[in-house]
N, C-alpha and C positions, 0 to 999 in steps of 0.2 A: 530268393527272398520275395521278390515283388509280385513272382508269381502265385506265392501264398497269399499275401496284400490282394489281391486276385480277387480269391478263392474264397475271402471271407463273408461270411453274411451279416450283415449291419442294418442297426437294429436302432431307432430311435423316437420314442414317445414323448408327447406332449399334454398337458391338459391343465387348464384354467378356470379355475371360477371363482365365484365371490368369496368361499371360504380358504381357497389355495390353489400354490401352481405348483408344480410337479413336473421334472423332466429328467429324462437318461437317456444317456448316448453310448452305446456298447458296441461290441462285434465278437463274431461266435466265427472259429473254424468249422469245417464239414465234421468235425469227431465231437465236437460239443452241440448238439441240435438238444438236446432234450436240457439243459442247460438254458437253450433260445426260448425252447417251448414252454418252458415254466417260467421265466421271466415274463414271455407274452403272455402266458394264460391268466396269471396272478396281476397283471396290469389291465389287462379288457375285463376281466371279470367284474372285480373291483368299481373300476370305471362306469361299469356299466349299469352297476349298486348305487354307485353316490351319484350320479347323474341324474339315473331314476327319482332317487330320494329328492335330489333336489329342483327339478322340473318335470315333474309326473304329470302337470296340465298341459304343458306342452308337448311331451310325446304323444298321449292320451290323445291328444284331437291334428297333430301333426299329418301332416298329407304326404304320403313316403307313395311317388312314384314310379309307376313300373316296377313294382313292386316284385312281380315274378320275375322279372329279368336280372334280377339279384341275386336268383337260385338256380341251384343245377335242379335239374329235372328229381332226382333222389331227392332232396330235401324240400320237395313243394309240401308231401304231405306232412312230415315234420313241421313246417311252418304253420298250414292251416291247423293240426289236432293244438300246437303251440298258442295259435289265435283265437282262438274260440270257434272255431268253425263246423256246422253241424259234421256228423258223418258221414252223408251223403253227399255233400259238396259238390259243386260241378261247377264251371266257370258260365257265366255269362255270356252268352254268344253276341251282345248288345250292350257291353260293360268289360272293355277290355280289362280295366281297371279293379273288376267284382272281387278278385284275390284280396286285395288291399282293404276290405269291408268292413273288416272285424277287427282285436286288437294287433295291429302291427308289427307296436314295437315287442308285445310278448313274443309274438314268430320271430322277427328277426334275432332278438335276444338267445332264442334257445337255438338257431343255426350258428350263430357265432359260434355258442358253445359245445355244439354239436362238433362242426369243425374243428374247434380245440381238443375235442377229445380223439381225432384221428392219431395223433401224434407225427404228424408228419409236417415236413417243413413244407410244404406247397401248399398246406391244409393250413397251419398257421399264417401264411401270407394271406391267404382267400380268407379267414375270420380276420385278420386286419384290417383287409378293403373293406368287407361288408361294416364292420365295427366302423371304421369312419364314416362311410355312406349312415349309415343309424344315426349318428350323433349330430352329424349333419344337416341332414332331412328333418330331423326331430327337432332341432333347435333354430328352425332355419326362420320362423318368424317370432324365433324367444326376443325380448330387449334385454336381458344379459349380456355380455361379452363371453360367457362361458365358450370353452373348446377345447375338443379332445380330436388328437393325432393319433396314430401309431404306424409306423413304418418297418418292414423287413422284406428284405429283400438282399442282392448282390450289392455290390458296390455300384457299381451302372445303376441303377434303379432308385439308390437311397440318398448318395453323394449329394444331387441337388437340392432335395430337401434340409438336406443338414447344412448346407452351405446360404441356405437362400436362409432358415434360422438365423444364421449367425449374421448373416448379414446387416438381417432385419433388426439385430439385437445394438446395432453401431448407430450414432445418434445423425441424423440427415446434412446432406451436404453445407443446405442452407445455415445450421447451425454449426458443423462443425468450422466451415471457413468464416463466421463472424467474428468481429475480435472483440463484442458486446456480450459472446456467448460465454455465462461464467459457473456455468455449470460441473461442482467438482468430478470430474473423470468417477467411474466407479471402476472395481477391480477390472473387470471384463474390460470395458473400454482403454483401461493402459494395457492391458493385455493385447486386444486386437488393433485398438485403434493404427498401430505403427503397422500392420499387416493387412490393411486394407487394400492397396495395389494388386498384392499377390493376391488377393481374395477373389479382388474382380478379376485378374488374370484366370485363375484360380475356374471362378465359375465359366467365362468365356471358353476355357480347353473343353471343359467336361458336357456342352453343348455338341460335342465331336459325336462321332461315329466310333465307336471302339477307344474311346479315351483312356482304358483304362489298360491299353496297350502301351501307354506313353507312360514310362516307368520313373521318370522324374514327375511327371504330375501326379500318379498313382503316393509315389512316399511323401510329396507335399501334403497332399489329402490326410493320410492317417497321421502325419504332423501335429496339422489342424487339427483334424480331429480329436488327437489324444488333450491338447492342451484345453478343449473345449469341454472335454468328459469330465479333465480335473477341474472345470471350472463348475460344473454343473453338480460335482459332488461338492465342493465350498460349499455352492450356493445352497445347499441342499444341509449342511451341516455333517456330509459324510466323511 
């Protein structure tokens, strides 16, 4: 059993902004990939429509560095014909930077979904990365609070981010040990709050080498996990 626990790819998005926040936590066996792959496609895409919509000045003039090193060698001219980039293009021998000249975010945007269209799980991981590095880079001198995640990956690769979430989601030390602090608990917080120990236990294993070798921390994890998916669908009204 735990080696299936394993075996699973775990999947979990995030995103923020002024009009809404939005978040799922899931996991796909090796037999459901294309199951993984339309959940991812239909969450970057999307993402990457309202984002657009809603901060088009700041992608627009956004300094997305090292730009070519974002791309495999295949997908440079994709990006340039994507940017506006004359035909003839050539790099800058005095402008390592010259790729990045034109529009940006339209190249990256059409590699992401370039890579979505491989259908492959190594190919929807790599439009993940690049889709955060985008959102990132492009937002990275907005004054919004806006932000968008996405993560897929193994269990080794995903665990701490969903764990360092949940974390983040528990109210600070400082307040929780006041006895001035009268803030009523929300669902989440009597949820986790009692499971904070094992949390930070919790996170402290999965800093290991193969942790997911440790088959007691392995089924604590999708514990957590699952109670945290049903919490995100409540919160979500599903």
């Amino acid at each position: 059993m735990t080696s299936g626990l394993a075996d699973r790819v775990l999947c979990w998005s995030y995103s923020d902004t002024n009009a809404y926040t939005l978040e799922n936590c899931d996991w796909y066996s090796s037999n459901s990939i294309e199951q993984l792959h339309f959940w991812a496609k239909q969450f970057i895409e999307v993402q990457l429509n309202e984002f657009y919509a809603d901060f088009s000045e700041w992608f627009n003039f956004a300094d997305f560095p090292d730009v070519e090193e974002q791309l495999e060698p295949s997908e440079k001219a994709v990006f340039l014909k994507a940017a506006g980039a004359p035909d003839d293009w050539a790099p800058d021998p005095d402008d390592a930077s010259s790729m990045g000249n034109y529009d940006s975010f339209s190249g990256l945007r059409v590699v992401i979904c370039h890579r979505l269209d491989q259908r492959s799980l190594e190919q929807t991981k790599m439009a993940a990365e690049l889709f955060n590095w985008t959102i990132e880079f492009g937002l990275f001198c907005c004054d919004a609070s806006a932000h968008a995640v996405v993560r897929v990956g193994s269990v080794e690769e995903v665990a701490p981010f969903l764990l360092e979430r949940i974390m983040n989601r528990l109210p600070d030390k400082a307040n929780a040990g006041d006895p001035g602090y009268r803030a009523w608990p929300s669902g989440f917080e009597q949820r986790f709050l009692p499971l904070a120990p094992m949390l930070t236990m919790l996170q402290e294993t999965i800093e290991s080498t193969d942790w997911v070798q440790n088959q007691l921390a392995l089924r604590i994890f999708f514990w957590i996990a699952e109670m945290y998916k049903l919490e995100v669908e409540n919160d979500s009204g599903c």
